[in-house]
N, C-alpha and C positions, 0 to 999 in steps of 0.2 A: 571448467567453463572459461575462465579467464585467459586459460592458454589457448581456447579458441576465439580470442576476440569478444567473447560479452562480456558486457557492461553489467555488474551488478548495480542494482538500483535500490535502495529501501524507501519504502513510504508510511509513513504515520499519518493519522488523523485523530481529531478527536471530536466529538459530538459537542455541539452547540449547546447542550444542556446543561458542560461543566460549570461549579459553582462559581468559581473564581479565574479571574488569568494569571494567577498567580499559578495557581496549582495545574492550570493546560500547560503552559511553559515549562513548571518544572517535569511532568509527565511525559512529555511530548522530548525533552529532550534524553528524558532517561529513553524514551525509546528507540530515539536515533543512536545512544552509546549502546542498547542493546542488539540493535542491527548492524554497527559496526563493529564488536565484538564477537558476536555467533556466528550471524554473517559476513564479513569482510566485503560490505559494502562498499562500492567506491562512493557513494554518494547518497543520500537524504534527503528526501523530499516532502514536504509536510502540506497538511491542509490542518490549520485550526482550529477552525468552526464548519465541521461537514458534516452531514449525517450519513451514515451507511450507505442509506436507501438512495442520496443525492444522485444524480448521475456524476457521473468523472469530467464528463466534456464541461459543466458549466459548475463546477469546484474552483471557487476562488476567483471569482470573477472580479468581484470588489474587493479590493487587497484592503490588506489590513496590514501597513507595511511595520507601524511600532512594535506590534507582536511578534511580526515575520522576522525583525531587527533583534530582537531576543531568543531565538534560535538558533539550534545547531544546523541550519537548514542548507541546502543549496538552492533551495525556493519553492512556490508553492504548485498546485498542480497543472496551475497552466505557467508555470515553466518545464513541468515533468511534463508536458505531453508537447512544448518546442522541443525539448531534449531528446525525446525520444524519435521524435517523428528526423532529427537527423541523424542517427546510429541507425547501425545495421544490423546489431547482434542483442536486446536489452533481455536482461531477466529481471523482475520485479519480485520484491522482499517485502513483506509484510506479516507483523505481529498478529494471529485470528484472520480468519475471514473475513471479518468484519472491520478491519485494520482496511481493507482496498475495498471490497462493496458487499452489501445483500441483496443488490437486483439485480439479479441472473441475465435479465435482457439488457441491460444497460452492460455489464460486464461482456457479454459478445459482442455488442457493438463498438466498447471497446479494445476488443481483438480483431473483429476484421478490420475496424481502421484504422490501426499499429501494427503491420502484418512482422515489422521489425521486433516485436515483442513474443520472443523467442518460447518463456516459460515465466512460472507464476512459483513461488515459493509460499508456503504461509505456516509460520515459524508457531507450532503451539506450544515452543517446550514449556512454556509457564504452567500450562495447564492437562498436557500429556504426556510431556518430552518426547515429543515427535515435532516432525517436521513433515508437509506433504510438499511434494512437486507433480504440476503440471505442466504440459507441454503447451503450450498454446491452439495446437494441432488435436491436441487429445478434448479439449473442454468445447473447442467450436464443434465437434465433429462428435460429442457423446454427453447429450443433455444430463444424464446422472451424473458426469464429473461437474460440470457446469452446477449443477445445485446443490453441489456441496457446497458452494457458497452464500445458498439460501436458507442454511439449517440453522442460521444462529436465532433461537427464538428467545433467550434470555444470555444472560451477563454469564461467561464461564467463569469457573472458578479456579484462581490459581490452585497449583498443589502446596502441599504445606510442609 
């Protein structure tokens, strides 16, 4: 993909629930070394404090820049969605499903209006050592791909 001009992209988040910010930071950055390692991301994009379910478009609205300052980040999602909306070619990396969204309708709306946002990677190896890839083309156009991103009904579990 890279020799056709995509941009890989990784994204993290992490739920609002964590106990400390000590512990998002360090998590959040182990995930950016693991999207840079498995993936050969060019770049990381994080949201700190998001929920799953949040929509994408209004992720990070109110920065949190001392946090965003302790990261291995290239910034938070509404930087990742200036970023994208100027590239031609993005593929988007993400640890789980649940790592980019669980609301299936919020997630198509953020496909048709990133048409530049080529495909979806969502890296399970922690917990099946797989990897799925979608098209961007294949998830707008075939609701069962689409809700595979709505299956996460509890916490998976790594393998051991």
């Amino acid at each position: 993909l890279k020799d056709e001009n995509h941009r890989i992209i990784g994204y993290a988040r992490k739920s609002k629930n964590e106990k400390d910010d000590d512990s998002r930071i360090r998590l959040l950055n182990q995930m950016a070394q693991k999207l840079e390692e498995r993936s050969l991301v060019d770049m990381v994009f994080m949201s700190p404090t998001t929920n799953s379910n949040e929509p994408i478009s209004s992720r990070d609205i109110s920065k949190d820049n001392e946090m965003m300052s302790q990261l291995k980040a290239h910034g938070d999602t509404q930087v990742l969605l200036k970023y994208i909306s100027n590239e031609e070619k993005i593929v988007i990396v993400t640890i789980d499903y649940a790592g980019l969204a669980i609301n299936c309708e919020d997630l198509q709306v953020f496909l048709e209006d990133h048409k530049n946002n080529k495909r979806i990677f969502v890296d399970l190896i922690p917990y099946t050592n797989t990897v799925k890839m979608y098209t961007s083309e294949e998830l707008l156009n075939n609701p069962k791909k689409l809700k595979a991103f709505d299956s996460r009904k509890h916490c998976l579990q790594r393998s051991k």
